[in-house]
Every structure is written in C-alpha cells, then in structure tokens.
C-alpha positions in Angstrom: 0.0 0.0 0.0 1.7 3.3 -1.2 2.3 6.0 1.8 -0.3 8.5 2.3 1.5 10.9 4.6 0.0 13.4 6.3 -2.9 13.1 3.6 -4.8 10.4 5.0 -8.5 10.9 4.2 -8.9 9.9 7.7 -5.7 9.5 9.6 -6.7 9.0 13.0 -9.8 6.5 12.3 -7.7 4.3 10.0 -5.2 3.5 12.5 -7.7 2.8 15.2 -9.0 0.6 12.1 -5.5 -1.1 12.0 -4.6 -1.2 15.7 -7.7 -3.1 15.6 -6.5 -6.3 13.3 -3.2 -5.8 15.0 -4.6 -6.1 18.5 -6.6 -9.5 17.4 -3.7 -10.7 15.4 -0.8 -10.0 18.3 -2.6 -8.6 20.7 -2.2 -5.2 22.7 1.5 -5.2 23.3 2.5 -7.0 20.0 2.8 -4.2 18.1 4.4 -1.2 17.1 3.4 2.0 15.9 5.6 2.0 13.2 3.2 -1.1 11.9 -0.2 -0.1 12.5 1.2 3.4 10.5 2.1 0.7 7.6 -1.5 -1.1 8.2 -3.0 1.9 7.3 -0.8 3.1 4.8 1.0 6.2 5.8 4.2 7.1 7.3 5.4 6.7 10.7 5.5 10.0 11.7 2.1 11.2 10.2 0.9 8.9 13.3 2.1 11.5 16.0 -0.5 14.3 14.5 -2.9 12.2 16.2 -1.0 9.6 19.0 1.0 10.3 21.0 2.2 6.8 21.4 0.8 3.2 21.5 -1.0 3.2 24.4 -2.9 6.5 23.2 -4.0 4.5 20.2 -5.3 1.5 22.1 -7.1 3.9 24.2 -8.9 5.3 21.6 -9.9 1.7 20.3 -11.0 1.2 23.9 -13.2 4.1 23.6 -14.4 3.7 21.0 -15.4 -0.1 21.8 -16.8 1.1 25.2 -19.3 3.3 22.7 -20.1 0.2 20.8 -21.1 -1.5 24.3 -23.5 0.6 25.6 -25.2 1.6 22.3 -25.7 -2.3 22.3 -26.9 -3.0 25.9 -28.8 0.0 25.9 -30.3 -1.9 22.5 -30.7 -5.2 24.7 -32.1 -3.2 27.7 -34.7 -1.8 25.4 -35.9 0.7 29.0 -37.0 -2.7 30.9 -39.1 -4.1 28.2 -41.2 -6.5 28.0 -40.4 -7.3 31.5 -37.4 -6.0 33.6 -36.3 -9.6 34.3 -35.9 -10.5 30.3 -34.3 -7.3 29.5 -32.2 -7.9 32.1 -31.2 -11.0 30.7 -30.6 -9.6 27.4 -27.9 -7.7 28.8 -26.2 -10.2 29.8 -26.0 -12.0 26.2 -25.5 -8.8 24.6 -22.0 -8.8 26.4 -21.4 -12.2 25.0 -22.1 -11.2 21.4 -20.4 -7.6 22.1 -16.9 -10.1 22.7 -17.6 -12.4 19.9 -18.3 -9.7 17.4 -15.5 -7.2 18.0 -12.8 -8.9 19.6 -10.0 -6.4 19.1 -12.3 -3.8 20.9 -12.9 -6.4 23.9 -9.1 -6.9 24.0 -8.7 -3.2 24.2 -11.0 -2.3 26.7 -10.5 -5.8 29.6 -7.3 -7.3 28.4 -4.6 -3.9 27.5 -3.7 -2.7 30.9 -5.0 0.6 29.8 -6.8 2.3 32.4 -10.4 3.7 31.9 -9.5 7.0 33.6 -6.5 7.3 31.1 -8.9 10.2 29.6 -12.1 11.9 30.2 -13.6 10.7 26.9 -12.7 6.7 28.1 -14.0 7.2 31.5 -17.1 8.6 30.3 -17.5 6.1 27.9 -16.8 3.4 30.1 -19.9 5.1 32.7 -22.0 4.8 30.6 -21.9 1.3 29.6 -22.0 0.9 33.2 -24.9 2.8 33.7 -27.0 0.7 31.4 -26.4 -2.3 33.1 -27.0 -0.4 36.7 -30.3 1.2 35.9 -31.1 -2.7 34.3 -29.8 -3.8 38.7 -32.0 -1.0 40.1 -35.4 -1.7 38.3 -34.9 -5.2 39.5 -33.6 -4.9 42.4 -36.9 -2.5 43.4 -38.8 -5.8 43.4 -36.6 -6.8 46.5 -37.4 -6.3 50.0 -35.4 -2.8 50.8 -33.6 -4.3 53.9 -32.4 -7.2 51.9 -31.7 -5.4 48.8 -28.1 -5.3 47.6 -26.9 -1.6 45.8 -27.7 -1.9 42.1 -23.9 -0.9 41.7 -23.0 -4.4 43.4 -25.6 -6.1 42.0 -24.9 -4.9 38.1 -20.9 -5.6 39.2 -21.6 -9.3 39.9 -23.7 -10.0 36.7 -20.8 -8.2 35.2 -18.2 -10.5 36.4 -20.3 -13.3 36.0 -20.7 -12.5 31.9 -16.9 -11.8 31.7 -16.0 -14.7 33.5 -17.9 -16.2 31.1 -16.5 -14.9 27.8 -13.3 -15.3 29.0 -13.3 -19.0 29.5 -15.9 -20.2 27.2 -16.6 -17.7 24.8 -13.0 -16.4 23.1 -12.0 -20.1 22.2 -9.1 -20.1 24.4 -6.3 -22.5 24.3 -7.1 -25.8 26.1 -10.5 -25.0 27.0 -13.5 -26.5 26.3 -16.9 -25.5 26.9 -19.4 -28.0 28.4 -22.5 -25.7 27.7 -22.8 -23.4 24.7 -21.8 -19.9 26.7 -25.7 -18.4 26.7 -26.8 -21.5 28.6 -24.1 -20.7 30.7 -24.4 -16.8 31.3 -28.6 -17.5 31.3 -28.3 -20.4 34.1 -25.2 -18.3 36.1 -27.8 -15.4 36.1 -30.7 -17.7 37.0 -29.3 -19.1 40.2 -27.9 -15.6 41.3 -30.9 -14.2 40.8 -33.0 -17.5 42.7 -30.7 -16.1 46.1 -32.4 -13.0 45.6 -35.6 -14.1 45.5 -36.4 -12.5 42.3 -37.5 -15.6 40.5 -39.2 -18.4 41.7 -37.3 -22.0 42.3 -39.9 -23.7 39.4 -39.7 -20.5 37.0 -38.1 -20.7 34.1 -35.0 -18.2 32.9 -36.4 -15.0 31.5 -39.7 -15.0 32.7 -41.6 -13.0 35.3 -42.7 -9.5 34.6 
C-alpha cells in the first residue's frame, strides 16, 4: 500500500481501524506504531499528528469499543421491556455477542492494561456502559425487599463478572478449553441461580420469565 503521509482521508480513524487487526492478530503489546502506520498506509510519523504513542491509540480503540457497548446493551435493555427480568437477561447475552463480534475492541477495553480514567472521553464512555447495566440492577432490584436489597452498583458488578468470566473461559476459544455448555446456557443459568438467592424468581420458573 503506497504511503499517504499526512494526507490520510482519515488518519486517525484508520489507524484505530489497524490497531484493531493488529490487536486480534498479536494482541495489545505485540505491536508497534511503526506497523499499524504501515496497516493503514502512511508514514510513521504522520501517526504523531494524532497519538502520542501506542497506548494513546489503544485507548482510543478502547473508547471507541466502550461506545459500541453501551449503544448495544442499551439496544438489549430496550428501558426494561417486556419485562425487567428479560431485559435484564438480554444484557447479559449482549455482552457475550459484544466479545464475539469485536474482539479487538474487547481486547482493548479488559485485556490492555490501559486504564479507563487514562482520559475523560474513556471514562465517560466506560460510565455509561455501566450505567446501562445499573439502571437494568435497580429496576430489578426494586422488586426486592429494601432491607435485603443489595446496591444496584453491586448487583450490576456481579452480573458483570459473571458474563466476563464467562467470555473469557468459554466464549473467546481459548487454548485448552472446552466448553461444556454453549456460553448463553451458561451466562442464562449463572444469572438464573444468582438471581433465585435474591428471590427474584421463583425456584420452578423458568430463565427470563416474570414480569
């Protein structure tokens, strides 16, 4: 591909575009500057009108994948319809296909060391896929006796760990590991039992009902 300089249609997009393959290919510290800048065509040093440096780059993939995240869980939330229980559970498997879908973003945002307050821009980005899945714990949650009811921030941080924990052993393919559910039945049934200790669905219901 012939050097583009500082002429790039699109400079800074296009090497967030390449950091991306790079980051799925080698992952987040596999790779230079010097090679996204030749993955998207231009020179080295146009990259420094826009990055500072590597981890400047990532964090604008990161960003930019934290955006893609909440757009789709707020999608999946759909404001608590067509009960706050099912939308609650489409959360959860809209973080499985968010992983499966863009992988180099998911690397990016859980897997690069960068840190979500690196910027403003990440941080808020980062709230706000939060925030979906908090408002998602609070609407539930109000269907909880108040002096047993956890804060929707713990509540939304467990189903959080529960769904990564989930993409990262089952979901990503990684080496040596096989899965011995198909990850939804795993997430659903995870979410199912957590939310049985809660008392927000009865022992003979079924996952995703309830109103």
């Amino acid at each position: 591909m012939a050097k583009q300089g500082y002429h790039h249609g699109n400079l800074r997009q296009a090497l967030v575009e390449a950091s991306l393959k790079l980051i799925e290919a080698k992952g987040p510290t596999g790779f230079t500057l010097s090679e996204a800048a030749r993955e998207a065509g231009v020179t080295p040093a146009a990259v420094y009108r826009h990055f500072a440096g590597r981890e400047d780059l990532i964090a604008e993939a990161a960003r930019q994948g934290y955006e893609i995240f909440a757009d789709l869980l707020e999608y999946a939330y759909d404001e608590g319809k067509p009960s706050v229980l099912a939308a609650f559970e489409k959360t959860g498997r809209a973080y499985l296909a968010f992983a499966r879908k863009h992988p180099g973003h998911y690397v990016a945002m859980f897997e690069s060391g960068i840190s979500i307050q690196r910027n403003p821009e990440l941080a808020a980005a980062s709230r706000r896929a939060l925030g979906v899945l908090e408002r998602a714990a609070e609407a539930l949650s109000e269907r909880i006796p108040a002096h047993r009811r956890p804060p929707p921030q713990m509540f939304a941080a467990h189903v959080w760990a529960m769904s990564h924990g989930v993409v990262e052993l089952f979901a990503r393919g990684s080496p040596g590991t096989r899965a011995p559910f198909p990850p939804e039945d795993l997430l659903e049934s995870g979410i199912g039992v957590y939310l049985r200790g809660l008392g927000l669905v009865a022992p003979d219901d079924e996952a995703g009902g309830g109103s």
